[in-house]
MMTF fields as JSON, N, C-alpha, C and O atoms, coordinates in Angstrom:
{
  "mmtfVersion": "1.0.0",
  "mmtfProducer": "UNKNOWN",
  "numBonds": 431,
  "numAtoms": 432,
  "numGroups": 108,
  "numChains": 1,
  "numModels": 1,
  "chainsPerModel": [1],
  "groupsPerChain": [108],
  "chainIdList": ["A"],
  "bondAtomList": [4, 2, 8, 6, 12, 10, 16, 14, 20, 18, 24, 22, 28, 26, 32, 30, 36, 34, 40, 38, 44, 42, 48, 46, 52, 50, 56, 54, 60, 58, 64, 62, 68, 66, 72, 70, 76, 74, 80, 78, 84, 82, 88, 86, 92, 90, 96, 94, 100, 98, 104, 102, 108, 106, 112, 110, 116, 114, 120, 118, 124, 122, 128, 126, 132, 130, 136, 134, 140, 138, 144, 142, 148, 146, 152, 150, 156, 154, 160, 158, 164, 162, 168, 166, 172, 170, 176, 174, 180, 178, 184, 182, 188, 186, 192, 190, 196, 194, 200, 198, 204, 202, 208, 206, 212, 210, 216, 214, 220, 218, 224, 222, 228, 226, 232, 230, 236, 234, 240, 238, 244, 242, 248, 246, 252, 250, 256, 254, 260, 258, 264, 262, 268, 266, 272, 270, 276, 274, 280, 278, 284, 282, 288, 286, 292, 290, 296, 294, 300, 298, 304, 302, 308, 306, 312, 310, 316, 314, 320, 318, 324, 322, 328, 326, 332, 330, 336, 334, 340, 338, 344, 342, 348, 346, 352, 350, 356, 354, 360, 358, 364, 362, 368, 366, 372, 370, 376, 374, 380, 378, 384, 382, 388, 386, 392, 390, 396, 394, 400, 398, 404, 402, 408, 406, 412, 410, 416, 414, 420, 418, 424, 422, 428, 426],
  "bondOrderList": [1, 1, 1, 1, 1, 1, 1, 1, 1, 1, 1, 1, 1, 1, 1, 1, 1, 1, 1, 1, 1, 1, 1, 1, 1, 1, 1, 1, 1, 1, 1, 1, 1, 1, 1, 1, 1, 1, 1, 1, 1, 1, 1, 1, 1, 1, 1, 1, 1, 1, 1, 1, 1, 1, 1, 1, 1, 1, 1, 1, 1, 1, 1, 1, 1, 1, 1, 1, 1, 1, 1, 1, 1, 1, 1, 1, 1, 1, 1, 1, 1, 1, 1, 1, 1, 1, 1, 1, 1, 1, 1, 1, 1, 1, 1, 1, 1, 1, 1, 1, 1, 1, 1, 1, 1, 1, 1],
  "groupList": [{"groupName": "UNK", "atomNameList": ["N", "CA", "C", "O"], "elementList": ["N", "C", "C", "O"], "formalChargeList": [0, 0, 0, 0], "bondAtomList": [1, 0, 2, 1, 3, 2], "bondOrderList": [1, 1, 2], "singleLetterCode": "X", "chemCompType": "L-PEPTIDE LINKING"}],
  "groupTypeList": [0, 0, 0, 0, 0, 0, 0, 0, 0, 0, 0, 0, 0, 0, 0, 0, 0, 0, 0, 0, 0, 0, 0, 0, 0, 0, 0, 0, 0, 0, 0, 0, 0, 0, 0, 0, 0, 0, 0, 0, 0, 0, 0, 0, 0, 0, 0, 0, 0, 0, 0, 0, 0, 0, 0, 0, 0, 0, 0, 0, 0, 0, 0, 0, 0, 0, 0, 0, 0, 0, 0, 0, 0, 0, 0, 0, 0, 0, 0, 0, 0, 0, 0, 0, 0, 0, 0, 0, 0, 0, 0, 0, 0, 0, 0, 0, 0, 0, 0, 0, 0, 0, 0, 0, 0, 0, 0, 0],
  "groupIdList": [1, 2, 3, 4, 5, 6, 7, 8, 9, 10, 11, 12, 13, 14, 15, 16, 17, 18, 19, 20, 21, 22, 23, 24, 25, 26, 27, 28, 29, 30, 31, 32, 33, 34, 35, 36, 37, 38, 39, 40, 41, 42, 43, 44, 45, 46, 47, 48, 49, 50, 51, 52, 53, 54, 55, 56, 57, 58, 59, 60, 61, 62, 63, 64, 65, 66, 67, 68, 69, 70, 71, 72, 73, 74, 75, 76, 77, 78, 79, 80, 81, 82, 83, 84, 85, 86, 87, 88, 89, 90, 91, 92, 93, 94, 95, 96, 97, 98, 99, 100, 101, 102, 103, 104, 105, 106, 107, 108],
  "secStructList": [7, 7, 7, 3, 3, 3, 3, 3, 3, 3, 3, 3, 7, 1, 1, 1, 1, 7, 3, 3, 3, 3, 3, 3, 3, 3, 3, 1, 7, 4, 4, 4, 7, 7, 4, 4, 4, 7, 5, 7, 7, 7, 6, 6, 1, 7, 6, 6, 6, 7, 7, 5, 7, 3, 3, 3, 3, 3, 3, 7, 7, 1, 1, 1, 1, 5, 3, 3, 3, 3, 3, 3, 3, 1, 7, 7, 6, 6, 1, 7, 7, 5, 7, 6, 6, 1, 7, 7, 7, 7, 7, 7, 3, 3, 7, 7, 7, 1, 6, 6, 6, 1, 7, 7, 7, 7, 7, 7],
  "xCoordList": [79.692, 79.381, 79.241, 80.003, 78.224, 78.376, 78.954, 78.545, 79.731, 80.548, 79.746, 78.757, 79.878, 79.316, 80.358, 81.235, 80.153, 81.194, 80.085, 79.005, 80.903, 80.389, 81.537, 82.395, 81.474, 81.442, 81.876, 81.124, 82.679, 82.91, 83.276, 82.895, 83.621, 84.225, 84.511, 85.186, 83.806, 84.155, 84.404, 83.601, 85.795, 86.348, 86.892, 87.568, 86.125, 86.334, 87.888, 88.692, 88.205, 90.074, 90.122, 89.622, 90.857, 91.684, 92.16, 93.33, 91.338, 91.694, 90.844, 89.83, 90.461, 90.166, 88.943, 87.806, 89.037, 88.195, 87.094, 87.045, 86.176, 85.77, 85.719, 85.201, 86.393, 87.048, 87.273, 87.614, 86.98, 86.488, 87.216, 87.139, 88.116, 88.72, 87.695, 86.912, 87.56, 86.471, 86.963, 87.504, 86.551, 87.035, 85.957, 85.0, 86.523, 85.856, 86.201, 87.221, 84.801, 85.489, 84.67, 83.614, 85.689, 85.354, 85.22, 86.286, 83.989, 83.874, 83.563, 82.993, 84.141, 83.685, 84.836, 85.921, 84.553, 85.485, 85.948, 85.605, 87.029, 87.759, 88.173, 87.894, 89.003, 89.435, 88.67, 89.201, 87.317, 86.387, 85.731, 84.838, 86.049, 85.624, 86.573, 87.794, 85.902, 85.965, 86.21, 85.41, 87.632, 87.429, 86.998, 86.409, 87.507, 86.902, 85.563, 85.092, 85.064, 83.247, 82.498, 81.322, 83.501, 83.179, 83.031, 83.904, 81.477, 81.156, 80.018, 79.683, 79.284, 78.145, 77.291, 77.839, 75.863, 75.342, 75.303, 75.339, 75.238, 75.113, 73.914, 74.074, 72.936, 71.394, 71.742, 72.396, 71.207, 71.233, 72.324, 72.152, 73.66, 74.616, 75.205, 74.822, 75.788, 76.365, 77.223, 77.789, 77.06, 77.39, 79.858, 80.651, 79.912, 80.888, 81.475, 82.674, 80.787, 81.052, 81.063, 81.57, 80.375, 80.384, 81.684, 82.618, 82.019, 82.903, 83.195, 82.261, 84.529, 84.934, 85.991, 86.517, 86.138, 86.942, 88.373, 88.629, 89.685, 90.936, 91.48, 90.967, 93.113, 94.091, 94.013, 94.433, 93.098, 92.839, 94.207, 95.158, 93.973, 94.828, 94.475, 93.326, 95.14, 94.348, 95.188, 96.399, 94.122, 94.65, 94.955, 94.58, 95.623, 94.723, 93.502, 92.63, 93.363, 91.652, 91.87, 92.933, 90.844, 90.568, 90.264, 90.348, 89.77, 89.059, 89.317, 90.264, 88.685, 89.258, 89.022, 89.858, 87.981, 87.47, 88.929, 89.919, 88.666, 89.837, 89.276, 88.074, 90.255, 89.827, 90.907, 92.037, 90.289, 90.783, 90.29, 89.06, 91.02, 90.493, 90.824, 91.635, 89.75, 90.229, 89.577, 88.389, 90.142, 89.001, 88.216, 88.2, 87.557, 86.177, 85.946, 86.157, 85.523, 85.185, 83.738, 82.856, 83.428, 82.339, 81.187, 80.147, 81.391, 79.763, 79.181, 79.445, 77.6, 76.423, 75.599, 75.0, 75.524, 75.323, 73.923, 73.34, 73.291, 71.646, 71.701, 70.741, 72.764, 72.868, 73.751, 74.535, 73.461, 74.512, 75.763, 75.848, 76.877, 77.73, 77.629, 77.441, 77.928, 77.416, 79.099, 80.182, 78.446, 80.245, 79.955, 78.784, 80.852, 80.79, 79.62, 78.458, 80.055, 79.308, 78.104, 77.57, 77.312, 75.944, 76.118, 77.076, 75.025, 74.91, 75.33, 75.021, 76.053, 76.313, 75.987, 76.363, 75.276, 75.153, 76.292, 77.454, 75.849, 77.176, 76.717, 75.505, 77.624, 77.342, 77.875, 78.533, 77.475, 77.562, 79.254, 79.912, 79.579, 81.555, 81.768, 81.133, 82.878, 83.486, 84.86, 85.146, 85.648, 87.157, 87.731, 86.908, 88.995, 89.804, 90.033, 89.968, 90.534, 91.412, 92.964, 93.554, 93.662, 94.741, 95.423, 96.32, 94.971, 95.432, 95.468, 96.158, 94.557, 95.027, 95.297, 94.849, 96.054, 96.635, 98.03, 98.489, 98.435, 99.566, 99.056, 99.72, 97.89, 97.285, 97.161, 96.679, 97.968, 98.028, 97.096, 97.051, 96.585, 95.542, 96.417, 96.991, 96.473, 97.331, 96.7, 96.52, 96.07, 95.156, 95.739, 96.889, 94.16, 94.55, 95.077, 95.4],
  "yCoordList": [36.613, 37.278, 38.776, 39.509, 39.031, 40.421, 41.659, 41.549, 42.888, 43.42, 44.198, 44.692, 44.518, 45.193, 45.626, 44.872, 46.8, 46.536, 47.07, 47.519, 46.816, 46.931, 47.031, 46.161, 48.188, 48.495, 47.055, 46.324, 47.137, 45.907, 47.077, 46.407, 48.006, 48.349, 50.452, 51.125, 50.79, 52.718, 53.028, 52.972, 53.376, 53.507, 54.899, 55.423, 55.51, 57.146, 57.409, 56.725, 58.616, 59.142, 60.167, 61.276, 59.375, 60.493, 62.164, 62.52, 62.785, 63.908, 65.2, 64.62, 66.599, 67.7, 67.447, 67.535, 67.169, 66.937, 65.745, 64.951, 66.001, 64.501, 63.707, 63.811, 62.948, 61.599, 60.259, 59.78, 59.66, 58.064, 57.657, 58.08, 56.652, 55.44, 54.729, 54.594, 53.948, 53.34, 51.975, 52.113, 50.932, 49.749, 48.822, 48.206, 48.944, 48.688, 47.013, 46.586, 46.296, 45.005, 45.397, 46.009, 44.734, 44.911, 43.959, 43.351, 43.177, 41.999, 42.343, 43.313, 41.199, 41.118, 42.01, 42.212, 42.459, 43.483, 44.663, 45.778, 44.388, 45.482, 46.216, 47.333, 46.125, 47.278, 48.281, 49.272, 48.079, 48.818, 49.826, 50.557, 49.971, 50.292, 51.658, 51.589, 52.815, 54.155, 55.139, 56.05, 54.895, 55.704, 57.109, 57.654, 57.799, 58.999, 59.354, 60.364, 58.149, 58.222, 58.037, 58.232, 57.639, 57.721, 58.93, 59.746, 59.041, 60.308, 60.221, 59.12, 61.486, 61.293, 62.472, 63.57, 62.338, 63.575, 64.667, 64.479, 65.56, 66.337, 67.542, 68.556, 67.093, 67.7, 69.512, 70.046, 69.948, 71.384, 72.136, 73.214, 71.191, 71.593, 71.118, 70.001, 71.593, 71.652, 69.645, 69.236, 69.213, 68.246, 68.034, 67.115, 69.466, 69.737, 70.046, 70.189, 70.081, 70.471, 69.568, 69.826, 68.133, 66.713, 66.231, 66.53, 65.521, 64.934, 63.598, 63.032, 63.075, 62.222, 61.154, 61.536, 60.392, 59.391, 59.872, 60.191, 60.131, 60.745, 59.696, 58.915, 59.368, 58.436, 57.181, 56.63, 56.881, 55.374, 54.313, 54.575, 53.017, 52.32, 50.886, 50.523, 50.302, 48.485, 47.724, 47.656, 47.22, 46.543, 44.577, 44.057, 43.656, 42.37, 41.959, 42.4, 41.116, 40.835, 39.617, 39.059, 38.835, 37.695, 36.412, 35.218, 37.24, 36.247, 36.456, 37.19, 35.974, 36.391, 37.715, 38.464, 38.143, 39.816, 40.503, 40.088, 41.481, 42.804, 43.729, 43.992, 44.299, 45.383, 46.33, 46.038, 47.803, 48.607, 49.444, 49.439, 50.47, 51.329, 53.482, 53.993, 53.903, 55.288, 56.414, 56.29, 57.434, 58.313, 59.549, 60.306, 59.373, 60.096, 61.303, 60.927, 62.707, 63.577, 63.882, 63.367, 64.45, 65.051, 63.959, 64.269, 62.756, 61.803, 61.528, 61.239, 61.769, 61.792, 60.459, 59.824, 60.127, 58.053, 57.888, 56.805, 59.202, 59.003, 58.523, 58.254, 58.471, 58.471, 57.184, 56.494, 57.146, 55.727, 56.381, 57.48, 56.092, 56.846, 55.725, 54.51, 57.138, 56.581, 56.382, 56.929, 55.017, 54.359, 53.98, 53.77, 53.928, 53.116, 52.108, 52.244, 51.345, 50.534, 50.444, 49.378, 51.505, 51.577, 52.231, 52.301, 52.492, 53.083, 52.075, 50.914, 52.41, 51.631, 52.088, 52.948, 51.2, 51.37, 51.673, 51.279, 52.331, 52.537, 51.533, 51.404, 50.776, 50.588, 51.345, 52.378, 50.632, 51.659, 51.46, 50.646, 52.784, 53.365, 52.045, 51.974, 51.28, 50.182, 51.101, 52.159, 50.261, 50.417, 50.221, 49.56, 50.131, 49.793, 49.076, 49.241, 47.572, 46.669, 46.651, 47.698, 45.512, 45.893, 46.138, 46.928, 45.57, 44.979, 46.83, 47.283, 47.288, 48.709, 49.641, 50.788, 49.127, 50.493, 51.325, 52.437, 50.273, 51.398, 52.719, 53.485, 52.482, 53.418, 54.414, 54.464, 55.578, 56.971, 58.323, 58.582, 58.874, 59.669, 61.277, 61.847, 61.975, 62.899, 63.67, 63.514, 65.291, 66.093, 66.674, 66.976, 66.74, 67.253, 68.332, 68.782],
  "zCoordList": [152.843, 154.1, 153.83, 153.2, 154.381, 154.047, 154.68, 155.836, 154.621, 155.106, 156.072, 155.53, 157.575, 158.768, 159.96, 160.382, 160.38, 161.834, 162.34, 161.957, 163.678, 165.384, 166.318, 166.467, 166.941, 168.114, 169.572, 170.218, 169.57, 170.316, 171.537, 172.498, 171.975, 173.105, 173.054, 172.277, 174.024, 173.891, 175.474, 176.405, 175.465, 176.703, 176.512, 175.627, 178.158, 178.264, 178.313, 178.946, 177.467, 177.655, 179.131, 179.314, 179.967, 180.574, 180.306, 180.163, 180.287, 179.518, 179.673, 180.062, 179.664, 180.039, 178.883, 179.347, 177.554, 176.677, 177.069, 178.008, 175.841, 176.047, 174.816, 173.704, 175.39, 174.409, 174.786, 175.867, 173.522, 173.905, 172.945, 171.791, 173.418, 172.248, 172.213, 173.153, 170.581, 170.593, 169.24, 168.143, 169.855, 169.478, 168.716, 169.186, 167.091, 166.025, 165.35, 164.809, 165.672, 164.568, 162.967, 162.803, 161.821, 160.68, 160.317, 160.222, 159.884, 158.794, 157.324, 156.825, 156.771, 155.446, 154.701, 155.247, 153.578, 152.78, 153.388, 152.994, 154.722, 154.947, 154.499, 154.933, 153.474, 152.609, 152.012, 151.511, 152.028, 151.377, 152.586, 152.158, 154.054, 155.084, 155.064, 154.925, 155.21, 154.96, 156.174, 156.383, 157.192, 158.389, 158.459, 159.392, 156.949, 156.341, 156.806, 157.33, 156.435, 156.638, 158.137, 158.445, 158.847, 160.629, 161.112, 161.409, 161.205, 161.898, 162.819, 163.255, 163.209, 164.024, 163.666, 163.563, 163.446, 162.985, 164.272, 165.488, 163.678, 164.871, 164.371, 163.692, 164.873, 164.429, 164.704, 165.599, 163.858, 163.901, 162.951, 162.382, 162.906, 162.556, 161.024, 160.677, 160.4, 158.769, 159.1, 160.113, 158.332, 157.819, 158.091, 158.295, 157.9, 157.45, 159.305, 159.545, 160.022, 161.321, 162.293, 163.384, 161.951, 162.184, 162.682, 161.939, 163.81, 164.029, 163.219, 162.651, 163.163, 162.843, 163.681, 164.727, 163.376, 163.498, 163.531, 162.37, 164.475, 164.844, 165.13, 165.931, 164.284, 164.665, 165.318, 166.335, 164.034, 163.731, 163.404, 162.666, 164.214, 163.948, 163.922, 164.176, 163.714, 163.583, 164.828, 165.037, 165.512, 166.66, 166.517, 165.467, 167.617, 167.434, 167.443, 168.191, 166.64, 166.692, 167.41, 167.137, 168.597, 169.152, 168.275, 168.566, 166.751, 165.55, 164.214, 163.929, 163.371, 161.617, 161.587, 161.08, 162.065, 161.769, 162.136, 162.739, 161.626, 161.633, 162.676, 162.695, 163.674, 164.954, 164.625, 164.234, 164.888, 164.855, 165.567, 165.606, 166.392, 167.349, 166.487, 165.715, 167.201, 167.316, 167.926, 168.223, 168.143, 169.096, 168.621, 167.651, 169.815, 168.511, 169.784, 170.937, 169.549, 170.331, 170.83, 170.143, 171.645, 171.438, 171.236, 170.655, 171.702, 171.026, 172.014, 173.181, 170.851, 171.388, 172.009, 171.141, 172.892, 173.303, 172.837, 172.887, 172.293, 171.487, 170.064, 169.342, 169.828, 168.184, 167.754, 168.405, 166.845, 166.311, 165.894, 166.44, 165.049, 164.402, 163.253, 163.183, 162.133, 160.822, 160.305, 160.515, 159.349, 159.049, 157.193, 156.877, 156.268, 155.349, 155.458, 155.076, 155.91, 156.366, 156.539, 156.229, 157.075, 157.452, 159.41, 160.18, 159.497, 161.349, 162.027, 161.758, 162.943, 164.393, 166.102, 166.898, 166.074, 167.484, 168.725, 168.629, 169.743, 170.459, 171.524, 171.696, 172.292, 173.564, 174.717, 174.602, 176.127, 177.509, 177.165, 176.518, 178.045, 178.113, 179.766, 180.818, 179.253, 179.838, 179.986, 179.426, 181.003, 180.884, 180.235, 179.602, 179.371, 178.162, 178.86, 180.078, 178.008, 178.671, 178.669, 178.402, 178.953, 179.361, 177.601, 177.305, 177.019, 175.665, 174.722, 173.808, 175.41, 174.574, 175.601, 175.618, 176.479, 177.207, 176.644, 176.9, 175.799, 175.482, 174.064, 173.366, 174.154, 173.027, 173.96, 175.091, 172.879, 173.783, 173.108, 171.906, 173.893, 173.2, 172.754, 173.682, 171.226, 171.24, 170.398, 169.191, 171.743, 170.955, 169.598, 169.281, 168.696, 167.209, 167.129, 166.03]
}
């Protein structure tokens, strides 16, 4: 099988910022999946100025795949966010469910 994630779920944070927990399944060779590398381009701007992926954690998964959530600032809903993995699509901002409400958002 070959290794891909997706975006299963990006729910807006309560918060003065803007921030989205965002809920990641991982197939295939998890361990090889790079939260380091979770970012989003941000056209115009240095590579180095790019947001990333903030206090990542691994949640239950419904299935064999591996879920893990974390929040991301500042993203653009035109753009994919680029992963190890390859680009991912975002989908539309849903409510969190109940299952990650005790995930608490705690600025950097």
């Amino acid at each position: 099988m070959p290794s891909r994630a997706v975006i299963v779920g990006i729910h807006k944070v309560d918060t003065e910022e803007s921030v989205h927990l965002i809920e990641l399944e991982v197939e295939g060779d998890v361990e090889a999946f790079d939260f380091g590398q979770v970012t989003q381009e941000m056209p115009g701007e240095d590579h180095s100025n790019w947001q990333v992926a903030y206090d990542e954690r691994e949640t239950e998964s419904p299935n064999t795949n591996r879920r893990f959530v974390f929040f991301f600032h500042d993203i653009d809903f035109a753009l994919p966010l680029s992963t190890s993995f390859g680009n991912v699509d975002i989908p539309k901002v849903t409510e969190a469910p109940d299952r990650l409400s005790d995930i608490e958002y705690d600025a950097p």
